[in-house]
Every structure is written in structure tokens, then in C-alpha cells.
N, C-alpha and C positions, 0 to 999 in steps of 0.2 A: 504494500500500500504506500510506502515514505519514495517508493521511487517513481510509482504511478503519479504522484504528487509533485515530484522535483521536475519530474517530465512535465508536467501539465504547467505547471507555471513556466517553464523553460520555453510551451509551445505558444503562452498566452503574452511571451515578454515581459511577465514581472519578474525574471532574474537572467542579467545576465553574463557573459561572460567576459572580459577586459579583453579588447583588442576582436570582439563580436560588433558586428550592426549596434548594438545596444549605444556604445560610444560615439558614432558616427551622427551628422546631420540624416535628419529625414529628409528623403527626394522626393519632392511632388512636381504636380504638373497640371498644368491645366491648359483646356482646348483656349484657341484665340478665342477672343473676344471679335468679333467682324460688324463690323458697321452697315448700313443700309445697302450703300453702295457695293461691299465683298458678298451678301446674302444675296441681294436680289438684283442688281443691274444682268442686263444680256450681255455684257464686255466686260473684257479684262479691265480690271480697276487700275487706272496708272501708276501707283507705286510698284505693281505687278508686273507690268511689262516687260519691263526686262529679262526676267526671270522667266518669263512664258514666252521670248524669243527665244533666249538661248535653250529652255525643251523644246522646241521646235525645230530648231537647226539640229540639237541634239537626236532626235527620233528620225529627221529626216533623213541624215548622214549614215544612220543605224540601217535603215532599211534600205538603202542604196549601196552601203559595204556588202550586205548581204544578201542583195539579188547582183550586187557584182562577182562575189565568192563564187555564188551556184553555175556561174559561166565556166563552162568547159576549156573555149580555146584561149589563151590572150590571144592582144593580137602582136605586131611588130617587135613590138617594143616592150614584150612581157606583159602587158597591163590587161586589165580587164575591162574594157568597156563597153557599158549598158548602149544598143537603140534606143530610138527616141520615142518610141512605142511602147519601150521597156521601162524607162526610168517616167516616163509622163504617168502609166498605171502606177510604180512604188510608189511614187508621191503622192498621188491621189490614196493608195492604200496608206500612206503614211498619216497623212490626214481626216483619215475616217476611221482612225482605230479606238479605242475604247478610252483610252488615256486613264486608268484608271489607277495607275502607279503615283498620279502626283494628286498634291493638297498643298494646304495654306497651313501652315504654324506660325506660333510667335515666339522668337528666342529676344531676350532683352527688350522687350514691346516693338520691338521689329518686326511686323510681317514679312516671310515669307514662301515664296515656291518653293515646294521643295520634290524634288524627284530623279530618275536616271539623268544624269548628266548637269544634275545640278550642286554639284557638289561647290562649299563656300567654305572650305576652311574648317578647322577642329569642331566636330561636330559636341554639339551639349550632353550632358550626361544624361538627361532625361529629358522630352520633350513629346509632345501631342500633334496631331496630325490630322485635321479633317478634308477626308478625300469623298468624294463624288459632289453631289448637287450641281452647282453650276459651273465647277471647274472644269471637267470634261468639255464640256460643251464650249466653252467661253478658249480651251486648248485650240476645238476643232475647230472654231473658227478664227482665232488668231494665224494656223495653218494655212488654210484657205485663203486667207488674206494675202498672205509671203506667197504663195504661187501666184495667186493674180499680179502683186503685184511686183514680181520679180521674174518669173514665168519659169518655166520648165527649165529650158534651156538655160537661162544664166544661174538657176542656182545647182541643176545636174553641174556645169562648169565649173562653179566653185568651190563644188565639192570633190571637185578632181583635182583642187589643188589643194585642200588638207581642210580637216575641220576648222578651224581658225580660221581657213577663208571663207566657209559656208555661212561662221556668225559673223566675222564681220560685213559679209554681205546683207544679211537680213537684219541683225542689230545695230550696227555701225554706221557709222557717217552720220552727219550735223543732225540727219530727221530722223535716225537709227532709236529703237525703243532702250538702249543702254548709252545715250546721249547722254551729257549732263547738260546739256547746252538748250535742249526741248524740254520747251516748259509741259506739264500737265494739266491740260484743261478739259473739263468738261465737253468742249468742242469735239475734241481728238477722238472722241467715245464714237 
């Protein structure tokens, strides 16, 4: 019975052991808090954008390595390169996919994206993650958007020259969504 007892408080945390969790801070965490504009607007909220560029160059690059891989022959030059029949459907499939790896957190009251290819540096020791509702959606068409308006062809190209050129094509430059130099306005929505 005296050990059923030592267990049971041992399982309930009233005793513990030096150099046990007992000593340590407690880790909590808790979902963002999101404002009108992150719950219900149709668009990416502008603090977001950037970060829902660069998943998008990210996924896009992804699926275009590999329907390059799945090609049989190179050609000349060793390389693999997609038709334009070929890479016009990944892209299209790159942008109609589920997106359901990424969400919004808040580390330090910072929002942000967080997902494959979004990696920012030491990640926190504990943190919350609300993925689907309007994130999806608001990915697929931030996608849709960069094909229109960068089109097939030039962003298949720039991803023939390395991922670094894919986002600085679609995030980069003066009107680029990781500008600092474009302001946020309500407009841009």
C-alpha cells in the first residue's frame, strides 16, 4: 500500500524528484489570437504575404523538381527539362493542392506562416498552430495569382535557375510581397 501511495502522488506531481520537470518552468501555449481581418477576409492579410509567397515559390519548385526527376532522358546537357505542357499542368496541380501543411501561429505576438519551406530561424520550444479554414484557400489563390501574373513560362525559367531565383521572382523587387518598401493597404487586398 506505502508504494501504491508514493506512486500515486509521484503520478499526480505532488512529489518530486531534483533535477525532474518538477524544477523546470511550465511550457504553455496558446492558439493566436487573429483578428477580423486573419478569421474572415477572402485574402491573404498583409502582414502574411510574404510568408505565403515564399510557400508558394516553395511548393511550386517542389512539384516541378519532381515531375523533372520522373523524366527518363536528360537532354544535352545532362538536365532534365519539363514541356511546356508538362510544367503548365504541375503548376496548375501545384496550385490546386490541399495546402493543408501550413497555419498561422504567434511566437513573441508575431504572426506567422508557418509551413514546408518556411522555415525562420530557431524554432520555439513550444508553440500552437491553427491550420485549415481560410488558409488553404487564401494559399490557392495567392498561387493562382503568381501564374497569372508571372505566367508559366517565366516562373518554369526561374526555377531553372535555382530556388532563390523562383522567390525572388514572385516575392522580390520594389512591388515583390517581401518588399519593405510596399506599403500595406487595404487596397492591395
Amino acid at each position: 500500500m506505502q508504494l501504491s501511495l508514493s506512486l500515486l502522488l509521484l503520478l499526480l506531481g505532488a512529489w518530486t524528484i531534483p533535477g525532474s520537470l518538477g524544477d523546470r518552468d511550465l511550457l504553455t501555449a496558446t492558439a493566436p489570437e487573429l483578428d477580423d481581418e486573419e478569421k474572415y477576409s477572402a485574402h491573404m492579410p498583409a502582414h502574411l504575404r510574404c510568408d505565403a509567397c515564399r510557400a508558394v515559390a516553395y511548393q511550386m519548385g517542389q512539384y516541378l523538381a519532381k515531375a523533372e526527376a520522373q523524366l527518363h532522358a536528360p537532354d544535352s546537357e545532362g538536365r532534365r527539362e519539363l514541356r511546356e505542357s508538362v510544367y503548365t499542368d504541375v503548376l496548375d496541380l501545384s496550385c490546386s493542392q490541399k495546402w493543408q501543411d501550413y497555419g498561422v501561429r504567434e511566437v513573441n505576438k508575431v504572426k506567422q506562416l508557418v509551413g514546408p519551406g518556411l522555415s525562420k530561424g530557431p524554432e520555439p520550444s513550444i508553440s500552437v498552430m491553427v491550420t485549415g479554414g481560410p488558409w488553404p484557400v487564401r494559399l490557392s489563390t495567392t498561387c493562382l495569382h503568381y501564374l497569372g501574373e508571372f505566367g508559366e513560362d517565366g516562373i518554369y525559367a526561374a526555377h531553372r535557375q535555382g530556388r532563390e531565383e523562383l522567390e525572388a521572382l514572385l516575392c522580390g523587387g520594389p512591388r515583390g510581397a517581401c518588399s519593405k518598401e510596399v506599403p500595406a493597404t487595404r487596397e492591395d487586398l
